[in-house]
C-alpha positions as CSV (number, residue, x, y, z in Angstrom):
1,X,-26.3,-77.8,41.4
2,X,-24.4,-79.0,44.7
3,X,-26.7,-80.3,47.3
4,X,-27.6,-77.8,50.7
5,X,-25.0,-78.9,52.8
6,X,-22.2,-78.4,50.1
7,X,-22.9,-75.0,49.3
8,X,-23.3,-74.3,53.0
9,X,-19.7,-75.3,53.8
10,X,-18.7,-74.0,50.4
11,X,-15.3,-71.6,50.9
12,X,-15.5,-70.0,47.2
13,X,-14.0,-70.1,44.1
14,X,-13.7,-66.6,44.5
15,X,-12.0,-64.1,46.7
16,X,-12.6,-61.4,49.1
17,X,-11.8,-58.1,47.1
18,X,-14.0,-55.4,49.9
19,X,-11.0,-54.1,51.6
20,X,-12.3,-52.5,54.9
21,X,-9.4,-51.2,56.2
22,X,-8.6,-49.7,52.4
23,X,-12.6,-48.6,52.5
24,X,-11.8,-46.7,56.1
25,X,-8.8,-44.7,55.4
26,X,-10.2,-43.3,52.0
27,X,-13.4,-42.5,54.3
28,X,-11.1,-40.6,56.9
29,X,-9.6,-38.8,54.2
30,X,-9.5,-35.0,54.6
31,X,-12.3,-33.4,52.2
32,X,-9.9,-31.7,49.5
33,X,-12.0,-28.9,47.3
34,X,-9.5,-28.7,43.9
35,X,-10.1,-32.1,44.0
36,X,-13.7,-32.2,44.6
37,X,-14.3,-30.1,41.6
38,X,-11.9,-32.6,39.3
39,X,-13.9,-35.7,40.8
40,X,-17.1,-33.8,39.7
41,X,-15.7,-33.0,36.0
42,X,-14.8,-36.6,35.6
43,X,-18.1,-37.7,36.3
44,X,-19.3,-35.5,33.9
45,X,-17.6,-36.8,31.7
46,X,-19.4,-40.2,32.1
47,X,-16.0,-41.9,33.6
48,X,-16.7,-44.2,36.8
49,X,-15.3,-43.0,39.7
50,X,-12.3,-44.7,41.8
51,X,-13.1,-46.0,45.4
52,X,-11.1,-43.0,47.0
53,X,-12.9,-40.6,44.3
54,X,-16.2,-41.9,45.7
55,X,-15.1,-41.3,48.9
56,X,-14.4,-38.1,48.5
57,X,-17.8,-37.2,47.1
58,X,-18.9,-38.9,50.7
59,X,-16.9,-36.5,52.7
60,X,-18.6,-33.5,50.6
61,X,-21.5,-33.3,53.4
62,X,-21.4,-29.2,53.0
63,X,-25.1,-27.9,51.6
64,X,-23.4,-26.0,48.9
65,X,-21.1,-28.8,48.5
66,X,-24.5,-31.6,48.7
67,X,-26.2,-29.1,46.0
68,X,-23.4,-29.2,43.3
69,X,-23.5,-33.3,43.4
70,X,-27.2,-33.1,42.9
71,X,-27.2,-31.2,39.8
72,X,-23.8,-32.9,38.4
73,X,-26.0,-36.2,39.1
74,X,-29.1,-34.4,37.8
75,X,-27.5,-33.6,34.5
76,X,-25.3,-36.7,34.1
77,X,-28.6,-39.0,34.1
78,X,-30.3,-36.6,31.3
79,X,-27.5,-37.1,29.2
80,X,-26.7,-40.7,29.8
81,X,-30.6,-41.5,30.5
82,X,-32.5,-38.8,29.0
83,X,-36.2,-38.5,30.8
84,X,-37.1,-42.1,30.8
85,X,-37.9,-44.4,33.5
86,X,-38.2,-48.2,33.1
87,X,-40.9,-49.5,34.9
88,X,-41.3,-53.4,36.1
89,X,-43.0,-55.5,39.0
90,X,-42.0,-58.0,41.4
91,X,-43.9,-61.1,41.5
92,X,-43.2,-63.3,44.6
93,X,-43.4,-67.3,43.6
94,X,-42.0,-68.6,46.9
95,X,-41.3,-67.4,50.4
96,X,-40.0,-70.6,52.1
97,X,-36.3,-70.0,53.4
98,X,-33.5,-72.0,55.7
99,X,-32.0,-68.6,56.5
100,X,-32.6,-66.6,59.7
101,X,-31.9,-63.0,58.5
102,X,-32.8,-60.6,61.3
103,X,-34.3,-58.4,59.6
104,X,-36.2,-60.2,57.3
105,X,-39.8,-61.9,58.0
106,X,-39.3,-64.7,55.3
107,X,-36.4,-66.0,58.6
108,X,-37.0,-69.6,58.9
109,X,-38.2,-68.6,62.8
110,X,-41.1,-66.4,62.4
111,X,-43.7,-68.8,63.0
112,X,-46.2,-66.1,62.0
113,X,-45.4,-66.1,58.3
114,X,-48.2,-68.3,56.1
115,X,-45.0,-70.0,53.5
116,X,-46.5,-70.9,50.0
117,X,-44.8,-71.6,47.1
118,X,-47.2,-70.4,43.7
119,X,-48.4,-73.2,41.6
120,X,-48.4,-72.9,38.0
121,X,-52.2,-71.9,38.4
122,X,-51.4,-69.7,40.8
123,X,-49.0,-68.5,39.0
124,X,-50.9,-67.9,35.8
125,X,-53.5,-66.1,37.9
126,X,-50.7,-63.6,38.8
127,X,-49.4,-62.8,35.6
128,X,-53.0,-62.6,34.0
129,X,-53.5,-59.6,36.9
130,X,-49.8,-58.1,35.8
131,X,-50.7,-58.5,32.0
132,X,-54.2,-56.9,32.2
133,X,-52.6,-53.7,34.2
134,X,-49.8,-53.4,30.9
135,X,-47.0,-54.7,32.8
136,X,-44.4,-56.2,30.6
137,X,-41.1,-56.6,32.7
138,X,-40.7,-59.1,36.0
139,X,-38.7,-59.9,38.6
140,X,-39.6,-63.1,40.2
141,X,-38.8,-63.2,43.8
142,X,-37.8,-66.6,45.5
143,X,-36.5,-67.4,48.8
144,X,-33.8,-69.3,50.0
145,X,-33.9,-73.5,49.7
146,X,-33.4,-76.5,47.7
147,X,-36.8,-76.5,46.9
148,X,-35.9,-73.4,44.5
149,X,-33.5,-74.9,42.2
150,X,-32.0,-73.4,39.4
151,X,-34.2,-76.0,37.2
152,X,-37.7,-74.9,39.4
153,X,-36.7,-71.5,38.8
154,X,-36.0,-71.9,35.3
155,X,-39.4,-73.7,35.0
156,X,-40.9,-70.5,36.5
157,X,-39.5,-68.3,33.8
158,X,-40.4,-70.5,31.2
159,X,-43.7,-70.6,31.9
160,X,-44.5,-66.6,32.4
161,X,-42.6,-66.3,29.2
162,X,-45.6,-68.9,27.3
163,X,-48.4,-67.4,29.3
164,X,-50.3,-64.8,26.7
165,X,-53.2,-62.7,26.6
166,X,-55.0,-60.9,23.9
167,X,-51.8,-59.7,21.7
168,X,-49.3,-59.4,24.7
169,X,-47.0,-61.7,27.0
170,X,-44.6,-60.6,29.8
171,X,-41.4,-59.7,27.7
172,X,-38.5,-59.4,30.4
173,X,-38.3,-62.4,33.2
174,X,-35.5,-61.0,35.9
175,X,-34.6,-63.0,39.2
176,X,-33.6,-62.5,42.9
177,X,-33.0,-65.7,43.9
178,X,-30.1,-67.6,46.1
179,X,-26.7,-67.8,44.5
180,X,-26.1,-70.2,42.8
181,X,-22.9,-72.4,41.3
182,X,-22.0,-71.9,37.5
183,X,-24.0,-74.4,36.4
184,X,-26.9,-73.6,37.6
185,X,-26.7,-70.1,35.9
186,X,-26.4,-71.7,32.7
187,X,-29.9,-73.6,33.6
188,X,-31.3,-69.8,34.2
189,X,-29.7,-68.4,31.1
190,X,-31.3,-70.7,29.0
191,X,-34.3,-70.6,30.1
192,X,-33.7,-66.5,28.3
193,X,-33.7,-64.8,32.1
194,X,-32.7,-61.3,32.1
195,X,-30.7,-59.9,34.8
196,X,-29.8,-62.2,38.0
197,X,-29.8,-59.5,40.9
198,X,-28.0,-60.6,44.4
199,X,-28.5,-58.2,47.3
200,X,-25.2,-58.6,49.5
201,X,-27.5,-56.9,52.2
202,X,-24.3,-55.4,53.8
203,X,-20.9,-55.5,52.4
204,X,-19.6,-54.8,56.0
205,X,-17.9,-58.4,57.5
206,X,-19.0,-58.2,61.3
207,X,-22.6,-57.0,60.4
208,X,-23.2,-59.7,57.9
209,X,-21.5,-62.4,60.3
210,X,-24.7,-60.9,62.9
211,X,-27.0,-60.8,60.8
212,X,-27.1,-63.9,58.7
213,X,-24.6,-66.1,61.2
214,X,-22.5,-68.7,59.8
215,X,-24.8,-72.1,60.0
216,X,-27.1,-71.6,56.9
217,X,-26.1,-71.3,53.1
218,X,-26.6,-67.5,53.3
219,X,-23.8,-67.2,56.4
220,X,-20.9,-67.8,53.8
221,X,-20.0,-64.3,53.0
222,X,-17.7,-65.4,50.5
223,X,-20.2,-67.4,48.4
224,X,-23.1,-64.4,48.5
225,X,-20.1,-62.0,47.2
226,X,-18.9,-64.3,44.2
227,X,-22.3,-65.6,43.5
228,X,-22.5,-62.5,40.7
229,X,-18.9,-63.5,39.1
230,X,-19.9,-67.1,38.9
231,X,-23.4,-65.8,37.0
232,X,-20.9,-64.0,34.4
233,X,-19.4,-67.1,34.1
234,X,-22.2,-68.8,33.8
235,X,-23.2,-66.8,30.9
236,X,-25.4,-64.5,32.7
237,X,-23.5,-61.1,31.9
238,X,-26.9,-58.8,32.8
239,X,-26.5,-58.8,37.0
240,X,-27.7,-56.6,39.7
241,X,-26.1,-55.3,42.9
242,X,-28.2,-54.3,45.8
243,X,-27.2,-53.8,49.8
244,X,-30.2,-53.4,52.4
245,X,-29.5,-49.7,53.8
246,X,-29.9,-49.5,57.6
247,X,-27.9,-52.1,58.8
248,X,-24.4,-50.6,58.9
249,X,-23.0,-47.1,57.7
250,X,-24.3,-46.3,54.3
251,X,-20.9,-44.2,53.8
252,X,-19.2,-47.6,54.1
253,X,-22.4,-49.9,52.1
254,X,-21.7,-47.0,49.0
255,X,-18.2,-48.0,48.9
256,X,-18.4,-51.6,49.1
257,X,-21.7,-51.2,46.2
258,X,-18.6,-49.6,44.0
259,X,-15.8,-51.9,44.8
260,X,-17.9,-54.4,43.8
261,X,-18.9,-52.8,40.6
262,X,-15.1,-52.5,40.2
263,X,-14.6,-56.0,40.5
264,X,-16.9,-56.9,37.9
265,X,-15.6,-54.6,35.5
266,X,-11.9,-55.1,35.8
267,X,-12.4,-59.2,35.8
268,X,-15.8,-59.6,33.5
269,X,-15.2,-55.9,31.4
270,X,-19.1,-55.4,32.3
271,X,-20.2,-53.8,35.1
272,X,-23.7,-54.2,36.9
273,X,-26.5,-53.8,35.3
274,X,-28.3,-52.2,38.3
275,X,-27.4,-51.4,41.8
276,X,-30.3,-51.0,44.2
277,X,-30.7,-49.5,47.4
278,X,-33.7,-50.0,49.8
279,X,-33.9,-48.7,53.3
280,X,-34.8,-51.1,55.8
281,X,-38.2,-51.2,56.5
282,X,-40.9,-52.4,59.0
283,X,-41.0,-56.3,59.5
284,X,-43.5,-58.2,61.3
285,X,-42.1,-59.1,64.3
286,X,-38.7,-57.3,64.3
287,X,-37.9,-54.1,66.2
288,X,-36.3,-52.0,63.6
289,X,-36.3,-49.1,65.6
290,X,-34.5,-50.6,68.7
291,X,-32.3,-53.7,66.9
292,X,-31.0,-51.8,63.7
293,X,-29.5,-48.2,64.8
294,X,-28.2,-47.2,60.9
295,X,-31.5,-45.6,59.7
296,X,-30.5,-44.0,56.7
297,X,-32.2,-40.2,56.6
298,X,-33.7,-39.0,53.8
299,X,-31.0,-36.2,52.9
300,X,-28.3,-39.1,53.1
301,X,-30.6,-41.5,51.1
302,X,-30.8,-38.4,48.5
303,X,-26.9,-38.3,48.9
304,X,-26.2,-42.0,48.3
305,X,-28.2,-42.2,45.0
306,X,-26.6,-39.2,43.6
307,X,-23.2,-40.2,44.6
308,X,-23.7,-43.8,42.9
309,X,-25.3,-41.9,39.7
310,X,-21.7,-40.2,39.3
311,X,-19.5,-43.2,40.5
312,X,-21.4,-45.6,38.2
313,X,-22.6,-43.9,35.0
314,X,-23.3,-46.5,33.0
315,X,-25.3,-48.5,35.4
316,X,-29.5,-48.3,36.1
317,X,-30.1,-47.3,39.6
318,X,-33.8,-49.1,40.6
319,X,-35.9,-46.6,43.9
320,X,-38.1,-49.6,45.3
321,X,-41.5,-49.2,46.5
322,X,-40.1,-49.6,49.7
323,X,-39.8,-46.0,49.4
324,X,-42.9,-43.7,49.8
325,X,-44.0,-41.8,46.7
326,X,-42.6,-38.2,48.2
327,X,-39.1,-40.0,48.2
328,X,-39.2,-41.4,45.0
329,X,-40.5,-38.8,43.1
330,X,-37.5,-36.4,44.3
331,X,-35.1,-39.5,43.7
332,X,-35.8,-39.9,40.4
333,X,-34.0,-36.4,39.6
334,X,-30.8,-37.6,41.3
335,X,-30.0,-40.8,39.1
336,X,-33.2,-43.7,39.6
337,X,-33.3,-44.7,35.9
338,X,-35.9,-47.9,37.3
339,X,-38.6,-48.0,40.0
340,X,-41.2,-51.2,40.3
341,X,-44.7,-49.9,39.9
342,X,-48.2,-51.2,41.6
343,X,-46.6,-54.2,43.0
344,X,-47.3,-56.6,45.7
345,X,-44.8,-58.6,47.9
346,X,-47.4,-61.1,49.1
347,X,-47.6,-64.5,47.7
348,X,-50.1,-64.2,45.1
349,X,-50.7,-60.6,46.0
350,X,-52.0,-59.9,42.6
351,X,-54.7,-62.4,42.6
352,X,-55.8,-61.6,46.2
353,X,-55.5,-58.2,46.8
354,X,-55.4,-56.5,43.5
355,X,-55.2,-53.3,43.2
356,X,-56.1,-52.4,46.7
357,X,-53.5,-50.9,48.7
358,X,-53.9,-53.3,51.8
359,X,-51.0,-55.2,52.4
360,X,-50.6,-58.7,54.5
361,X,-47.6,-58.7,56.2
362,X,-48.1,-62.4,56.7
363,X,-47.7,-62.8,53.8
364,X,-44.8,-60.2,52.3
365,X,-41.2,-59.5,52.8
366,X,-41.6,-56.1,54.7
367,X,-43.7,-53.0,54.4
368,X,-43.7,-50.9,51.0
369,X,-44.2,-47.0,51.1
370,X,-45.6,-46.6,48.0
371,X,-48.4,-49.2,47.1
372,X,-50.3,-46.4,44.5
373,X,-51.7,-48.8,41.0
374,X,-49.6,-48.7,38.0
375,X,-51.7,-45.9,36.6
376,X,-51.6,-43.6,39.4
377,X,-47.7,-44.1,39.0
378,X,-47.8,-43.5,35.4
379,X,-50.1,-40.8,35.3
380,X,-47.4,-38.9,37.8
381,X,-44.5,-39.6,36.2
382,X,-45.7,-38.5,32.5
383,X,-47.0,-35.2,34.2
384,X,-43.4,-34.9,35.9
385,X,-41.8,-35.1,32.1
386,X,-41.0,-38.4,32.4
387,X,-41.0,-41.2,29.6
388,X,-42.3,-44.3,31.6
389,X,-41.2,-47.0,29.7
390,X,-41.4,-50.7,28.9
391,X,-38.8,-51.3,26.8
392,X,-37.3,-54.6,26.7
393,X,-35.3,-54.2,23.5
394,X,-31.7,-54.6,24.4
395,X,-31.9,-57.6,26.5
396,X,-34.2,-59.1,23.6
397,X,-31.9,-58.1,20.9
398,X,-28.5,-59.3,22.5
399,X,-27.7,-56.0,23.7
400,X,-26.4,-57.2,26.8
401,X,-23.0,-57.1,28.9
402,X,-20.2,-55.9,27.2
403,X,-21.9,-54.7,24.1
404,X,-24.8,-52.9,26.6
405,X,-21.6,-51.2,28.2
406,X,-20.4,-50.1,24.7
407,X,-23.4,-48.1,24.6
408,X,-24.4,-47.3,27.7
409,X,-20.6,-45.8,28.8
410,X,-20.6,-43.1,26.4
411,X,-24.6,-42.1,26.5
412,X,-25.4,-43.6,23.3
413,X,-28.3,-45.4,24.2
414,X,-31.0,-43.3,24.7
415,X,-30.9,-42.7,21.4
416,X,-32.6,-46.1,21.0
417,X,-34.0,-46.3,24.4
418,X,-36.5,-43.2,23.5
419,X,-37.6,-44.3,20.5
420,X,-38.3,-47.7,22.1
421,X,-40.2,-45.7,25.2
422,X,-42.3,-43.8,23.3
423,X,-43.5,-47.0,21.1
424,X,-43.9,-48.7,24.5
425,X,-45.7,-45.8,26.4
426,X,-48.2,-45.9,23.7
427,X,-49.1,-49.2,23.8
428,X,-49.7,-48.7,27.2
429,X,-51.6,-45.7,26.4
430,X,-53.9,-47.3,23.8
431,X,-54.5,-50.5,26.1
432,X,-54.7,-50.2,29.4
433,X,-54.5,-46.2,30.6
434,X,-57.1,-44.0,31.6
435,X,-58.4,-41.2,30.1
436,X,-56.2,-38.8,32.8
437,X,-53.3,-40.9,32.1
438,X,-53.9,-41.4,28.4
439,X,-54.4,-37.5,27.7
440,X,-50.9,-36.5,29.7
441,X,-49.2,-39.3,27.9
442,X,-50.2,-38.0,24.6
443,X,-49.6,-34.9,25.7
444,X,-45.6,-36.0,26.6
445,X,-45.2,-37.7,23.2
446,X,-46.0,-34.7,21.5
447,X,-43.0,-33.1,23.5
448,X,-40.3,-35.9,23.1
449,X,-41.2,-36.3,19.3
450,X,-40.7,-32.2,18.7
451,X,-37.4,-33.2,20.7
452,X,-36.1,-35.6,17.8
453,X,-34.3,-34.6,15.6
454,X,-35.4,-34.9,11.9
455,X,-34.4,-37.9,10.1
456,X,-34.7,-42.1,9.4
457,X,-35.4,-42.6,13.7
458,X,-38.4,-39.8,13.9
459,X,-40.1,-40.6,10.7
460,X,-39.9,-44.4,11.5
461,X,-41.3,-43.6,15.3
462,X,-44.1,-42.1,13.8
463,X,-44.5,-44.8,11.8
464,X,-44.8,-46.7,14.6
465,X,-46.7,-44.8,16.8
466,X,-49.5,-44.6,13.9
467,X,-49.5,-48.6,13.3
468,X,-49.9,-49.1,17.2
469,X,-53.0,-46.1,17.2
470,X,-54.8,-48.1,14.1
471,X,-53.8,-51.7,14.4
472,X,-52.8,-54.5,16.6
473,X,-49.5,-54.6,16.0
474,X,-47.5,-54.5,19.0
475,X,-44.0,-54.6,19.9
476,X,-42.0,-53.1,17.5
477,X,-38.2,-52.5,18.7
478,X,-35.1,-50.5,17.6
């Protein structure tokens, strides 16, 4: 990987495709209702949306007009998605950082935050905590140095992969990590990560120049926006997209979350594999009130995920626990296909804390909103007809990039994805729920499998289901 100093001066190898004065005038368009209606009947059709297609679902701000992109969304995720929700934790290994984000408390000036890296003890202590809850999916967490290079991380993921306990392991390692050169995601891909995620934070020029300013590695705008074409490059074809709502005009942070899914497809023919969107939330020692004057209302929050369910079909939209439970909950029916579930943000927050719902905010990122255990989370969702799930099958199976898009685009793949839910909801259920949350989910498999049709799938689900009830046997995918 090039040293610090040459990736902070780095230009790119790519180029600046978010067009803001191209973003503005589809914006300012006038709101046009024949073609309102056509942009909604496209969508349902499970085409992506254009940029000025996008916009105009923006410029719909009526309440009748709001409703009718709800419900479009509403139905498009049941019949892309079905009911199920893909559940995973973050596990923070490092908060040390040269950048000086202002909204961010891992900046290398607060002088309040306690920076740790986890060692591989430490480490093992977390993921013990995650594996004894039934978690089986991960994003590790890293901030912004040398120290985290693509080999440490690799490292990292290579050794959550070979921790096991009883007759499980974590199955699904994903990253949020720095950018990195092609190279170095060829380290990460072999090392079998899942999806690289890169928050942009804001694809707006002058905010990011004032946020991040131009002296550290993470003040080349260029380099943060390329980072996910070098990953494809790199071999990495599973990436995330994410922008930190708050600190310019969502309208404007939608469109640039779509150009950029744009410019994946058209170059790389894959899409992202998730976009997220957290609000901006309390940080020790920053004024988020005062300093950042884009708070992003619920009813617009609401908006934006519905309007990115339509413009990005294919793609799984992740609700962070930055979000309190009332939010999520109604999110999940406009589009969230992933939320992260009894997590902590704190270096070795697992170990410490547990499953208290204290937080150290000397110790995290920010302040999360929903900090219920994965149970509680569970045991909500399955009595809201959800499918929590813990599938891992695609990734594991080489169902990735392209070939995930060649399912995913025209709804195909929740025909595997239940099957693979319900065999991974009742491991969950056998091993780690409670009674509460063991007697709804048996009560919601009963209702998904009177949902499947007859045939090879169902009568090899039950199989399934049976063998996981009686025996050990564990992790059986379609």
């Amino acid at each position: 990987m090039s040293s610090l100093a040459e990736m902070t001066n780095l230009s790119t190898s790519g180029y600046d495709f978010i067009d803001e004065p191209l973003i503005w005038s589809y914006l300012n368009q006038p709101f046009d209702a024949g073609r309102f209606h056509e942009i909604l009947a496209k969508a349902s059709a499970k085409e992506a949306l254009s940029l000025d297609e996008t916009a105009m679902l923006i410029a719909a701000d009526q309440p009748e007009q709001v409703e009718q992109i709800f419900n479009t969304a509403r139905q498009l995720k049941k019949d892309v998605y079905g009911n199920r929700i893909v559940l995973f934790a973050p596990l923070y290994v490092g908060n040390n950082c040269i950048n000086n984000c202002r909204y961010c408390s891992f900046r290398s000036s607060n002088r309040e935050q306690i920076r740790h890296t986890l060692t591989k003890e430490e480490l093992a202590k977390e993921i013990h905590f995650l594996l004894d809850k039934g978690h089986k999916r991960l994003i590790l967490v890293f901030g912004e140095t040398a120290q985290y290079s693509p080999e440490f991380i690799a490292d990292c993921v290579r050794h959550v992969y070979s921790i096991k306990k009883d007759h499980t392991n974590i199955r699904r390692v994903n990253i949020n990590a720095a950018p990195l050169d092609v190279d170095g995601y060829r380290t990460l891909k072999e090392a079998g990560i899942g999806t690289f995620q890169i928050f942009q934070e804001t694809y707006h020029h002058q905010t990011y120049e004032e946020m991040h300013g131009t002296k550290t590695r993470k003040g080349n705008y260029l380099w943060r926006l390329d980072g996910l074409a070098r990953a494809m490059e790199g071999g990495c074809d599973d990436v995330g997209l994410g922008v930190l709502f708050g600190l310019f005009d969502w309208r404007f942070e939608v469109m640039g979350l779509v150009s950029h899914a744009i410019h994946l497809m058209k170059h790389y023919h894959v899409g992202p594999h998730t976009i997220s969107f957290p609000r901006i939330q309390p940080v020790q020692g920053v004024d988020i009130e005062n300093v950042f004057q884009y708070k992003v209302a619920d009813r617009d929050f609401l908006r934006l995920i519905a309007i990115l369910r339509l413009s990005v079909p294919y793609t799984g939209l992740i609700c962070t626990a930055r979000e309190s439970a009332k939010v999520r909950r109604e999110a999940l029916g406009f589009g969230v296909s992933q939320m992260d579930a009894g997590g902590h943000i704190e270096i070795g927050g697992y170990d410490e804390i547990g499953d208290s719902q204290m937080q150290k905010p000397e110790k995290g990122q920010f302040q999360l909103g929903d900090v219920r255990p994965l149970d509680e989370i569970i045991c909500q969702l399955l009595e809201d007809g959800y499918i929590p799930s813990f599938c891992t099958s695609c990734y594991r199976l080489g169902r990735t990039g392209e070939v995930f898009m060649e399912y995913a685009i025209p709804g195909f793949i929740q025909n595997m994805c239940t099957p693979n839910a319900l065999t991974t909801l009742k491991e969950y259920l056998v091993d780690y729920a409670s009674p509460k949350t063991r007697a709804a989910g048996e009560k919601q498999i009963e209702v998904e499998l009177a949902r499947l049709p007859e045939g090879k799938t169902k009568t090899l689900v039950l199989e399934r289901l049976q063998k996981i009830r009686e025996t050990d046997a564990r992790d059986m995918v379609f």
